[in-house]
N, C-alpha and C positions, 0 to 999 in steps of 0.2 A: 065712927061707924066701921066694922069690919068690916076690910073688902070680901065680895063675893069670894074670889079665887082661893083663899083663905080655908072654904068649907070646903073645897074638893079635896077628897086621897090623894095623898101624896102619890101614889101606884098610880092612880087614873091621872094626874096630871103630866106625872113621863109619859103615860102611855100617848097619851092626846098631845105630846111634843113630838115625839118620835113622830107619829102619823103627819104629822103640819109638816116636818121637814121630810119626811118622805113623799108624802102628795103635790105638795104646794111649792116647791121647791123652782126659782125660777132658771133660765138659761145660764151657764156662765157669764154672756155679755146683758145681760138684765133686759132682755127686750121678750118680745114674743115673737119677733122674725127676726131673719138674719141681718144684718146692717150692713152698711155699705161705709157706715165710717164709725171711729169711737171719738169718745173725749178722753184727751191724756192729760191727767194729773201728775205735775211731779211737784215734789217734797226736796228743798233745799238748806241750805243753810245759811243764813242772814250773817249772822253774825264773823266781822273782817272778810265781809263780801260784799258786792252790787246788789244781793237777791232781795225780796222785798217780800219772799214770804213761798206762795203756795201759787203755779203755774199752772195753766193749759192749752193745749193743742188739740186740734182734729187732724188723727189719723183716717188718709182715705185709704181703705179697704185694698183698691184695686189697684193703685202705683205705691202704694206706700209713701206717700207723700205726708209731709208735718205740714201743716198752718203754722202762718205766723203765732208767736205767742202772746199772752197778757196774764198778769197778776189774774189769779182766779178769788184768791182771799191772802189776806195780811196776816205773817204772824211771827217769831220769834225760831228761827231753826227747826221749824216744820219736816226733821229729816226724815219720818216716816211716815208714810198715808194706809188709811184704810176705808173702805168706801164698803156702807150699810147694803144690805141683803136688800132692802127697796128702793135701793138707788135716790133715796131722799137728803143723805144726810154723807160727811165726811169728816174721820177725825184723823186727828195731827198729833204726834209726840212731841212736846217744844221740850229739845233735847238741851235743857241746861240743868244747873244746880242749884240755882235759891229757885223758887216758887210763893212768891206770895212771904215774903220773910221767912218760909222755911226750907232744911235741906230736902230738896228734890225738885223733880222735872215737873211738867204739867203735860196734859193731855186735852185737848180743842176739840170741841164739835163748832161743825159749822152746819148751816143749811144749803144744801145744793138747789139753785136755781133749774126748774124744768128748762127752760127757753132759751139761758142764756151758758149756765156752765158755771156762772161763777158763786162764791162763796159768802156767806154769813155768819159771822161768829153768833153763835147761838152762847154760850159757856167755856167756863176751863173749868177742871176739877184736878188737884193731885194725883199724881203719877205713883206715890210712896216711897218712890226712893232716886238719887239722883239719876242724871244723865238716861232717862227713856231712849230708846233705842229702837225699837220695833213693836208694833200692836197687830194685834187682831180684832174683830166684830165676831161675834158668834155666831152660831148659823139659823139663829132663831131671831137674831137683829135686839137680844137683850140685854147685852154685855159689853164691853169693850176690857180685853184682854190684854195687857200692858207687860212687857221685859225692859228693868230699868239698869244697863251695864254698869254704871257709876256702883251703883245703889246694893249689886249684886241680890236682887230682889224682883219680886211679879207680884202682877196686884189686878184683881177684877174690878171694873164700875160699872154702874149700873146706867141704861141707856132708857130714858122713859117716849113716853106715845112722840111726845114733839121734840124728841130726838137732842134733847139737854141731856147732861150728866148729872149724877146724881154721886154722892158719897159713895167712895169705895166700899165692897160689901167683904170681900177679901184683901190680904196684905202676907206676901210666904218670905221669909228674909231665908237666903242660901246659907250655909256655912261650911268651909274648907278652904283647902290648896289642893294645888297639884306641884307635877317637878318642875315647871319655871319658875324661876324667882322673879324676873322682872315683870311677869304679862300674868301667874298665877297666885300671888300671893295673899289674893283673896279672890270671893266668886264675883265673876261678870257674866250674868243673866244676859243672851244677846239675841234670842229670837224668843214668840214664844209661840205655839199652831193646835190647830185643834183639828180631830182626825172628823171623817165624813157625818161619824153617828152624833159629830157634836158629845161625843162622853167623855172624854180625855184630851186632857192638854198636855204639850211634848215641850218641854224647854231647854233650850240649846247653852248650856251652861259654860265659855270660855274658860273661866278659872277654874272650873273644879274638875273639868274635861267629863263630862256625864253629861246626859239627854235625861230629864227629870220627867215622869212622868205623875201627871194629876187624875185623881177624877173630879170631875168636870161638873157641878149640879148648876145646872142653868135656866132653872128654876129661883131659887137660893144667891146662885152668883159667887157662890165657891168652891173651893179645891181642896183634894186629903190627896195624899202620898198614896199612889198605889202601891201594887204590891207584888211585884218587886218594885220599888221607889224610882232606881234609875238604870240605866245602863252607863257603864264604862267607855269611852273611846279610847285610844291607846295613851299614854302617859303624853302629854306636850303636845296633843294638836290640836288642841285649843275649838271645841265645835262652835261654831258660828252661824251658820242659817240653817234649815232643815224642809224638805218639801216630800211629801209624800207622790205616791205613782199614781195614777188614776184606777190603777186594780183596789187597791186600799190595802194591798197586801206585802206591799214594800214602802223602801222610803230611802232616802238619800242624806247626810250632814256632810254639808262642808266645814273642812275644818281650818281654821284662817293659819295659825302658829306653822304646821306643817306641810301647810301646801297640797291636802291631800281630798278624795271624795270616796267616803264609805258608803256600802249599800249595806241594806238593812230588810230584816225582813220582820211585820209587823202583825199581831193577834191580835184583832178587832176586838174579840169577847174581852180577853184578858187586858187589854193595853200592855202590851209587850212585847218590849225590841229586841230583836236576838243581831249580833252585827256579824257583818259577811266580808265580804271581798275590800278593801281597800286599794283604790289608785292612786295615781300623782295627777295633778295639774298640771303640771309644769311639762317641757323639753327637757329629756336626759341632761344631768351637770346643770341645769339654771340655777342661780340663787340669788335671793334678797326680794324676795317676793311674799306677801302676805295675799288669802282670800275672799273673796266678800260673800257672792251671793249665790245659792243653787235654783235652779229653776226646769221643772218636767214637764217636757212637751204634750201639749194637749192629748196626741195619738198615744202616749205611753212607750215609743221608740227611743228617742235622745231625751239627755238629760244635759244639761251645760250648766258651766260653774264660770266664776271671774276671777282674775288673777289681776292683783294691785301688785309692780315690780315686773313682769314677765309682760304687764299690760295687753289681756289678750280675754276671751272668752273661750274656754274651753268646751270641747263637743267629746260627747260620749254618748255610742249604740245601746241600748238595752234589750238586753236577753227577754224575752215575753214570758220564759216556761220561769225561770230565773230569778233575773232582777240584776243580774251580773252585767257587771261594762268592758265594754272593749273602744280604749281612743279611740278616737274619730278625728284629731287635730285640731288647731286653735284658728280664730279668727283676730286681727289686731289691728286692723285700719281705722286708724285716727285714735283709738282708743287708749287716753288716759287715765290711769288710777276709775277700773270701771268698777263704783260703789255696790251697784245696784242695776237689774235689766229687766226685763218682761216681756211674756212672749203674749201677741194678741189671742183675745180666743179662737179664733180660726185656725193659730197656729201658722201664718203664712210670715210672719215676721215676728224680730227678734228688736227691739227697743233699748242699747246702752246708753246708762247714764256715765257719761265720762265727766268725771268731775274737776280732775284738774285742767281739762280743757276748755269748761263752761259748754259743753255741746250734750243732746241725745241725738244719738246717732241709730239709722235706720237698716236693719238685714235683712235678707229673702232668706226663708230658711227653704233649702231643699227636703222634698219631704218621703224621697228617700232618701239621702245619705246621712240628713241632718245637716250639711253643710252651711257655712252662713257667708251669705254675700254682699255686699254693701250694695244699697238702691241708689245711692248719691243723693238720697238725702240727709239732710243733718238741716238742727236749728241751735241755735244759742240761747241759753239757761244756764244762767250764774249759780254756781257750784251745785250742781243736782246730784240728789243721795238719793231719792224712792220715786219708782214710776207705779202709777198706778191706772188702770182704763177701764171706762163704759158704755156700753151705748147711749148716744141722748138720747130721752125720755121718748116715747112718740105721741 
């Protein structure tokens, strides 16, 4: 039998997408009122570790306080989370390279417990290509959007009503270098983000040193090269995470190979990045440092990035008319090798994953200077690479 959906225009179904994600769109922290605490999700890595898979905490709002922790759901190097648009469901990248007898990673849905927090494997489905690295959920909750580094490759799957996966409906294999030879000599896919309108997907491409851009059919559940296909970053510094401003009109890549954070400025119509300013992470003369993660303050003032080697979170003001940085200085108490961090919706704290220290570690962000202060809390989580947070259910 032909599904219904089937007989509608193709024109009236974006159109009737667009309106859902513009009307019905919910809060950042998934509730209808403000919350007084979230659930923290972190993503680890099992393998030659204690971890045993997929963790959670309750952050309180008002001291910044962690809860003890517990296994949320079991899994295989769960190092990156992504938590569904109705707060129902949670998938995982199990960053390895065989899957099921073949080369590549996998990608885990579970089912999110209303009451308690914790986790149910619902499926795995193929990643397409090895070592998964980072995912997205789409903003229509129809997708799961996958960057597989090994793999130098992105791949769409599809997300049905009870929140299984289904067969990949897309599969984009990169191809190039850049001028490293040790770290470019072929492409590592290593973020991949979809801008507000849900049209375009941005992918942060390490080896080929370029931000690749898609359009985005999420209807369909695939990707064409737009047009222009990518933007350039300067030769060797390696882009690695990528976050957009809350204007929708800039955007940020950290780039891991040189230490460094481009802004960028961004045409919603067109999907098109033009690049600006470039800064350093690091302290004048530091070296042997690599980066990991960027991340843009709720308010649209700072922007902070991580330094693996210099071991420190860095803070950058943003220009409002602009999009231009001016340091702000680092933060680095307790903070080793920080993979990954997240700032709550509120925007009142800052959440380091310090991985070689087995801790996430808790900050007060000042919310004028952006500064970050340690709350004196911290908990213990064997090797933690992704924080992810929401409110619980009400």
């Amino acid at each position: 039998m032909t599904p219904y959906r089937s007989t509608i225009p193709r024109w009236l179904t974006g159109l009737l997408l667009t309106c859902l994600l513009a009307f019905s769109a919910e809060p950042a922290w998934g509730g209808g009122n403000d919350p007084t605490k979230l659930w923290v999700y972190v993503g680890t890595y099992t393998e030659k570790t204690k971890s045993e898979g997929i963790y959670r905490f309750e952050l309180d709002l008002a001291t910044g306080k962690l809860s003890a922790g517990a296994v949320a759901g079991k899994a295989v190097n769960p190092s990156f989370l992504a938590i569904h648009p109705n707060h129902r469901f949670l998938y995982a990248v199990g960053e390895i390279d065989k899957f099921k007898g073949k080369d590549s990673g996998g990608v885990t849905a579970f089912a999110l417990d209303a009451k308690t927090g914790n986790l149910t494997q619902l499926n795995q489905q193929i990643s397409s290509g090895t070592g998964p690295c980072h995912l997205v959920v789409d903003k229509a909750g129809t997708h799961v959007l996958v960057a597989n580094y090994g793999g130098g490759s992105i791949s769409v799957i599809p997300i049905g009503p009870d929140g299984k996966l289904g067969e990949p409906t897309a599969a984009v294999q990169h191809k190039g270098t850049s001028v490293n030879k040790a770290r470019q000599s072929e492409p590592h896919a290593h973020s991949i983000n979809l801008d507000a309108a849900n049209k375009y997907a941005l992918v942060a491409d390490l080896g080929l040193d370029k931000i690749l851009v898609y359009r985005y059919d999420a209807a369909k559940g695939t990707l064409t090269p737009n047009d222009p296909p990518a933007m350039a970053t300067a030769p060797g510094a390696g882009p690695r995470h990528f976050a957009f401003h809350p204007d929708g009109k800039h955007a940020y890549v950290i780039n891991e190979i040189d230490s460094t954070l481009t802004a960028l400025s961004y045409d919603a119509d067109r999907g098109v990045l033009t690049k600006g300013q470039t800064v350093s992470t690091l302290p004048k003369d530091f070296k042997g440092n690599s980066t990991a993660e960027v991340v843009v303050h709720p308010s649209g003032k700072f922007v902070y990035g991580s330094n693996r080697g210099h071991n420190s979170i860095a803070i950058f003001a943003i220009d409002a008319a602009t999009g231009t940085l001016t340091p702000a200085g680092h933060q680095s108490h307790l903070i080793k090798t920080p993979r990954n961090f997240a700032i709550d919706p509120t925007g009142k704290y800052l959440l380091a994953a310090s991985q070689s220290s087995n801790q996430v570690i808790v900050f007060a962000i000042n919310p004028k200077t952006g500064a970050l202060t340690f709350t004196g809390n911290v908990v213990d989580v064997p090797a933690p690479v992704c924080i992810r947070m929401m409110a619980p259910p009400s």
